[in-house]
C-alpha positions in Angstrom: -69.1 -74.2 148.9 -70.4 -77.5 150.4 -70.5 -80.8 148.7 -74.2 -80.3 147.6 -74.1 -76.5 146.6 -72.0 -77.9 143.8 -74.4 -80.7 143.0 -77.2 -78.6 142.9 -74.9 -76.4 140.1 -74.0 -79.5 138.3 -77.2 -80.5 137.9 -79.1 -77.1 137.5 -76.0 -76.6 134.2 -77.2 -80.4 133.2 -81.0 -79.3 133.1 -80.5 -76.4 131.7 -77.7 -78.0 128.9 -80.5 -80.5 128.2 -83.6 -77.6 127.6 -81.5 -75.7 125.6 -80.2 -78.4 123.2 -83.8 -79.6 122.7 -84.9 -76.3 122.1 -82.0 -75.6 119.4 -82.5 -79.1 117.5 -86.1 -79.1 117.1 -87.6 -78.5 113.8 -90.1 -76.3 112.4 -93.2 -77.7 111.1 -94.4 -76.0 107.4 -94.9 -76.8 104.1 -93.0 -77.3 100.9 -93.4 -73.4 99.4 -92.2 -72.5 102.7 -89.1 -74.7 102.6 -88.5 -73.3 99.4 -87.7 -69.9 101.6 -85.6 -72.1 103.7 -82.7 -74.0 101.7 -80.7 -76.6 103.4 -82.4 -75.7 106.4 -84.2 -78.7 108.3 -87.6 -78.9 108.2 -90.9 -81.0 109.2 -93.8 -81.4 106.6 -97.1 -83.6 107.6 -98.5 -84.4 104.5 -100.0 -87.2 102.8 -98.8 -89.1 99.9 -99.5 -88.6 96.5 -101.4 -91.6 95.1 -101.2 -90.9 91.7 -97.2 -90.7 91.7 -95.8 -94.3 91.9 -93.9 -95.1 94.7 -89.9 -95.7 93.1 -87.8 -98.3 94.9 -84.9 -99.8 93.1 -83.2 -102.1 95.8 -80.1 -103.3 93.0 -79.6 -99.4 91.9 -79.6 -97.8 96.0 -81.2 -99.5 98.1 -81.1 -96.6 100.6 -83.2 -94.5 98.1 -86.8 -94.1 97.8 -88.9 -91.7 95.9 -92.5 -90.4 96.1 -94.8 -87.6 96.2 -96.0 -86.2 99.2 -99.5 -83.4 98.9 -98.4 -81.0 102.4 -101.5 -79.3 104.3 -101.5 -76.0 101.3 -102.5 -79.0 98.7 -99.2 -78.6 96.8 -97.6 -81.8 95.8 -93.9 -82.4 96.1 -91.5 -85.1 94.9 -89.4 -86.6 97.8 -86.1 -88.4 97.9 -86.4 -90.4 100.9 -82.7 -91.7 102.3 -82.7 -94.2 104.9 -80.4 -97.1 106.0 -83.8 -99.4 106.7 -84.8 -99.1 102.9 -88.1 -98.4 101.7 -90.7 -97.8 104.7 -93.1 -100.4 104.8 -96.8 -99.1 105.1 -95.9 -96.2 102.8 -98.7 -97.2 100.5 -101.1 -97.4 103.1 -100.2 -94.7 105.6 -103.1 -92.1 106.5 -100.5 -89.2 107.2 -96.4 -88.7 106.5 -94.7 -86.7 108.5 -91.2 -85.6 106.8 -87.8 -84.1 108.1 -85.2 -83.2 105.8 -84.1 -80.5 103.3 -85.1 -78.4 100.4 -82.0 -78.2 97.9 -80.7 -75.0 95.7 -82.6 -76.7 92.7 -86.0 -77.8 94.5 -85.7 -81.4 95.8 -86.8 -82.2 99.1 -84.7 -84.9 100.7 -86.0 -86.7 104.1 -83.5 -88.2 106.0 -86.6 -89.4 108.4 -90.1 -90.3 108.2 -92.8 -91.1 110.7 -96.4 -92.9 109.3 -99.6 -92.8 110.6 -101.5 -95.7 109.9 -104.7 -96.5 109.0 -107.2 -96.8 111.6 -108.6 -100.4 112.3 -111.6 -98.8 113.1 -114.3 -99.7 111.1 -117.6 -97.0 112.3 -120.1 -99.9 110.2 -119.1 -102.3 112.3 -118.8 -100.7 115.9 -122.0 -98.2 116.0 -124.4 -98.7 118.5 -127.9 -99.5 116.9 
């Protein structure tokens, strides 16, 4: 085998390496009855957040720990334990859409380890419509 045979292996096992390990780590999107079905198995719910449930942040008691209610695409609400090292996400209040990954528990919690916000759009259609 020549010198760039076994380059074009190398890098043909690196592609493929790279394809499959996306493919394996990905998560599926659904919503919280579905997760339910799918205990400590991670998942990705777009929801929004549940305005009537407080937000809970208690920086002296864990500062890694916030909690709040998420309503996923099916219109069922569901508490959410939120752990991250950056604290409590700012915007959270705000946010137009949350988009969760994490893990329903044996007893029914959902616990994020990430979560991605979409903001609200700076778009005001009053004041940009053409007359």
């Amino acid at each position: 085998m020549s010198k760039l045979q076994i380059i074009l292996v190398v890098m043909v096992a690196v592609v493929l390496a790279i394809v499959i390990s996306t493919y394996t780590s990905s998560t599926s999107n659904t919503t919280f009855e579905d997760a339910t079905e799918k205990v400590n198995e991670k998942v990705k719910i777009v929801g929004t957040l549940d305005k009537s449930f407080a937000i809970q942040h208690d920086p002296l008691k864990d500062a890694n720990l916030t909690v709040f209610k998420v309503i996923d695409k099916d219109n069922y609400s569901q508490v959410v334990y939120l752990h991250s090292e950056e604290g409590s996400p700012q915007g959270l209040a705000n946010s137009e859409s949350v988009t969760l990954e994490g893990k329903m528990n044996e007893s029914g919690e959902f616990h994020a380890d990430h979560i991605q916000l979409k903001c609200p759009s700076k778009y005001n259609e009053e004041q940009h419509s053409v007359q």
